[in-house]
N, C-alpha and C positions, 0 to 999 in steps of 0.2 A: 504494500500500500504506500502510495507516497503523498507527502504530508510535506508542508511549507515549515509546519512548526518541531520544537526541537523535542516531542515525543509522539505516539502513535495515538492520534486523538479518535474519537469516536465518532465528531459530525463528517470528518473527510470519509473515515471506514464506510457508513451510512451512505451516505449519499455513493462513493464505488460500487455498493452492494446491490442498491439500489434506483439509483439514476434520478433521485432525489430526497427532499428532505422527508423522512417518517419520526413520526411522534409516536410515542410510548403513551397508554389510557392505562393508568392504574385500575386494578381491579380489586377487592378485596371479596374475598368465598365464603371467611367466615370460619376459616379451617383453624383449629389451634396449633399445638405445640406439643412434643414430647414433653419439654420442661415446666410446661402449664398446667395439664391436664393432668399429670400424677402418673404416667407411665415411666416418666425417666425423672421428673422433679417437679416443684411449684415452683410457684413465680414471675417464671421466663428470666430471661438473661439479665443483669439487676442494672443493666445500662437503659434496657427497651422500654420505649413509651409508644404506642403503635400510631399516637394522633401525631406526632412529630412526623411523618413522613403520609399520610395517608389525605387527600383532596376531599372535600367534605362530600362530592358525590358520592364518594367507596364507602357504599353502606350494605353488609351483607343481605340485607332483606332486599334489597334492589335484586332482580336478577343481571345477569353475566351482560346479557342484553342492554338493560337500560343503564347502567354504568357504563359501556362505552357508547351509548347515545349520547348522555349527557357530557361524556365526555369530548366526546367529537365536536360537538356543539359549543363545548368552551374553546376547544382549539382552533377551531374553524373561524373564529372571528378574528382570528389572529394572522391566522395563514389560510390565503387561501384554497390552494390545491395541495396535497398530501396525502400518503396512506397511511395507517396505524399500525404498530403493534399492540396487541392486548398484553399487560403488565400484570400478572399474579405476582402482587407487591407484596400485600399484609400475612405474616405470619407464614408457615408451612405449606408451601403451596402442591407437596406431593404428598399430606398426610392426610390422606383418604384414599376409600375403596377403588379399584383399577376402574372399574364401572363410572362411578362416578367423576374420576379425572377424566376420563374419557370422556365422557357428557357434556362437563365442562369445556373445554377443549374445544370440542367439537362444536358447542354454542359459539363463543369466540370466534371460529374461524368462519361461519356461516354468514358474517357479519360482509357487507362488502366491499368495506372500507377496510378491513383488516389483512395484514400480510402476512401476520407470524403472532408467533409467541413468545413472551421472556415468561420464565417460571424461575421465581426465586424459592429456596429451599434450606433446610439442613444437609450435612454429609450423613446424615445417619438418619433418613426419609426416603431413602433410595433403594431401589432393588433390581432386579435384573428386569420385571415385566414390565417396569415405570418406564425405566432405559428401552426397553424394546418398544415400547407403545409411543415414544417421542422420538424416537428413530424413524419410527412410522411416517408421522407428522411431517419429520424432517426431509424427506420423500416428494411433500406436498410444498412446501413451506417452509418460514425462517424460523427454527425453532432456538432459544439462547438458555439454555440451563445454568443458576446463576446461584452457587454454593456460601452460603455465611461462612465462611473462613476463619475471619476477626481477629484468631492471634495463628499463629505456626505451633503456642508453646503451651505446652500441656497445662499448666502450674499456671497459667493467664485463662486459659480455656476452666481451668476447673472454679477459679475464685471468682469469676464472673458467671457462675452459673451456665454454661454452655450444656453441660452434662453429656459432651463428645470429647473424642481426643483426635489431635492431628491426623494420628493415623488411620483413625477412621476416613479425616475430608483426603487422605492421599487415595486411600479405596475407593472412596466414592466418585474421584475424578479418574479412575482407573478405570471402573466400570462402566461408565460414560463414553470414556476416551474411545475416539474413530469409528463413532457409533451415525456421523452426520451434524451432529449437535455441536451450537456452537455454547462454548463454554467460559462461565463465568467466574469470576469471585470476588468478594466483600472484604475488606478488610480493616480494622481500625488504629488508627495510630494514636498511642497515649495511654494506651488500658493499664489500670495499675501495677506498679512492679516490674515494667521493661522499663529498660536504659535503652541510649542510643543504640548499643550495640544490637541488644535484642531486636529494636525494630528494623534496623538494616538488615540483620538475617532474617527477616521476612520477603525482602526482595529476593534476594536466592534460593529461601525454600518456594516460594510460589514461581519462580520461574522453573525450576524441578518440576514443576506439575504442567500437565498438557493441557494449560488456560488461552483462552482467547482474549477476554476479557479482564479489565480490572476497574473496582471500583475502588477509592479509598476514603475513605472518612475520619476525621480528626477526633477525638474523642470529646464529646459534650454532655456536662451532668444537666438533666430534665426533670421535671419535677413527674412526683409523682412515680417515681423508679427506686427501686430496693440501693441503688448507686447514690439518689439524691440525700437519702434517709444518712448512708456512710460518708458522703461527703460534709455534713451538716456537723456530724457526728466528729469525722479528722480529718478534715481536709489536707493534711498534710503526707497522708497517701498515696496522694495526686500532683503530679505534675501536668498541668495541665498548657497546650502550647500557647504562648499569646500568635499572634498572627503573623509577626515577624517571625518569628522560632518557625513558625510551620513551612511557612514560605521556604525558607534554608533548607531546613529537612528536608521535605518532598522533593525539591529540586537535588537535593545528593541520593533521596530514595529511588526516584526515576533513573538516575542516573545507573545506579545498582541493578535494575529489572533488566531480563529478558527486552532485547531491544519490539520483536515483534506482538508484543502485549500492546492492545489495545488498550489506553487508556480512557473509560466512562467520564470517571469524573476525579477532582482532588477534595473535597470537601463537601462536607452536610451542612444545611442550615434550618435549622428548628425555628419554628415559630416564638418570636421575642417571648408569648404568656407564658409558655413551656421550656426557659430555657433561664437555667440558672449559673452556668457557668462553660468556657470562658465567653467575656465578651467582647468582640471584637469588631463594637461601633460601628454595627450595621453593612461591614462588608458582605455582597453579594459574590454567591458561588462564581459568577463572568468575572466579578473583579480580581478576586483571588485567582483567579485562571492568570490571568494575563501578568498579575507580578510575579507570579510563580513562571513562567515565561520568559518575564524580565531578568530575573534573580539566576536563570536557567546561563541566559545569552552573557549576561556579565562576568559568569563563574565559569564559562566555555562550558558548558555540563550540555549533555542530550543522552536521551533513553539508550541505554548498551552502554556507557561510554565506560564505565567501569565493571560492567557485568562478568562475569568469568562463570563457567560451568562445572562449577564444582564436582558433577558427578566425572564426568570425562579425568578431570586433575587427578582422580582417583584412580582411577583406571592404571 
């Protein structure tokens, strides 16, 4: 893919794939969590507030249908011509019956404004029939399997309530792998208890894995999350990044990845009511793009530039 800019961004990927701009419509199913629901834990992850990221159409009582109506409908006054993906945003979007994903799915693409699917997930929501039934899809259509990742590190993964380990999301992107699907993952920078070093080994273990996709988010306390309650409690914890810190970082993290990773996005931004810390005076996701850009071209840095393959070194 080639790209002006100094990492492998998403709107150039897109529009290559496509031959123009497609918009993502959130969808939410309604589906829980292993860590909710009492099969693997309560809670859910003590970072997650699910209204931080979810559009106030995404209301599971809607059906699959009128969520991307309405959704189209906000987008469309914006742009005028475009196709959609349907976005299985909220919560576990492969923890349900095969039947039922299937149903779902299959509403979604009957839509005919729609061209694909993103289905975000856990590593440990997956099996070999889910993988065969989106292989299927993929046959048809853009299908993007997109794995909550979060840390690389066991000892991060367990104190945030994950209740998976690594080794599981390395499996589950194994099982996936050269199946058609295009493959994602989630990651968050800042969870408590990594240092720099740790979050740099995150660029090399996720480049180890057969991702297409990355998404990265900075770590943000929310109200209303088992994380808000510990940060209230000792914040001292938490290192949390101001926006200059992040800028730097991300730009030497990019730098560390797998050069042909797709980069989604560098940052989340939570709604001001739901957001208690850091704050970082209103800068929007487009702005932080671009000084992270800036911060990139000043410090001679672009995606690969210090990347190495560690497994090969072994060899």
């Amino acid at each position: 893919m080639k790209t002006q800019r100094r990492y492998a961004d998403y709107a150039s990927y897109i529009r290559a794939l496509f031959g123009e701009r497609v918009q993502k419509i959130s969808i939410n199913t309604g589906y829980s969590c292993p860590n909710r629901d009492g099969s693997k834990g309560y809670g859910g992850c003590t970072y997650c507030n699910i209204h931080t990221f979810s559009p106030d159409y995404c209301k599971p009582q809607k059906t699959v249908t009128q969520q991307l109506d309405e959704g189209i409908q906000f987008f469309s006054s914006r742009y005028k011509t475009q196709k959609y993906l349907a976005y299985f945003q909220s919560y576990t979007n492969t923890y349900a019956s095969l039947d039922i994903l299937r149903q779902t799915f299959e509403e979604a693409l009957s839509h005919p404004d729609v061209v694909g699917l993103v289905i975000g997930t856990r590593p440990d929501c997956i099996s070999e029939d889910i993988v065969q039934m989106l292989s299927d899809f993929a046959k048809r259509c853009y299908v993007s399997l997109e794995f909550g990742v979060e840390s690389t590190i066991n000892r991060t993964l367990e104190r945030v309530n994950r209740c998976h380990t690594f080794e599981e999301t390395k499996a589950a992107f194994a099982m996936a792998d050269g199946k058609g699907i295009v493959l994602g993952a989630h990651l968050i920078l800042g969870l408590p208890g990594e240092d720099e070093a740790d979050m740099l080994g995150h660029a090399y273990a996720l480049s180890a894995l057969p991702i297409h996709t990355l998404k990265i988010h900075q770590l943000q306390i929310v109200r209303h999350t088992r994380m808000a309650m510990e940060y209230a409690e000792d914040s001292s914890q938490f290192h949390l990044f101001s926006a200059d810190e992040y800028i730097d970082f991300v730009s030497r993290f990019v730098a560390a990845l797998r050069p042909d990773i797709v980069i989604e996005r560098f940052s989340s931004e939570s709604p001001g009511r739901l957001l208690i810390a850091p704050q970082w005076n209103g800068i929007k996701n487009f702005e932080l793009t671009h000084r992270i850009e800036q911060r990139m071209q000043m410090l001679d840095l672009w995606q690969g530039k210090h990347y190495v393959d560690r497994e090969k070194l072994a060899l």
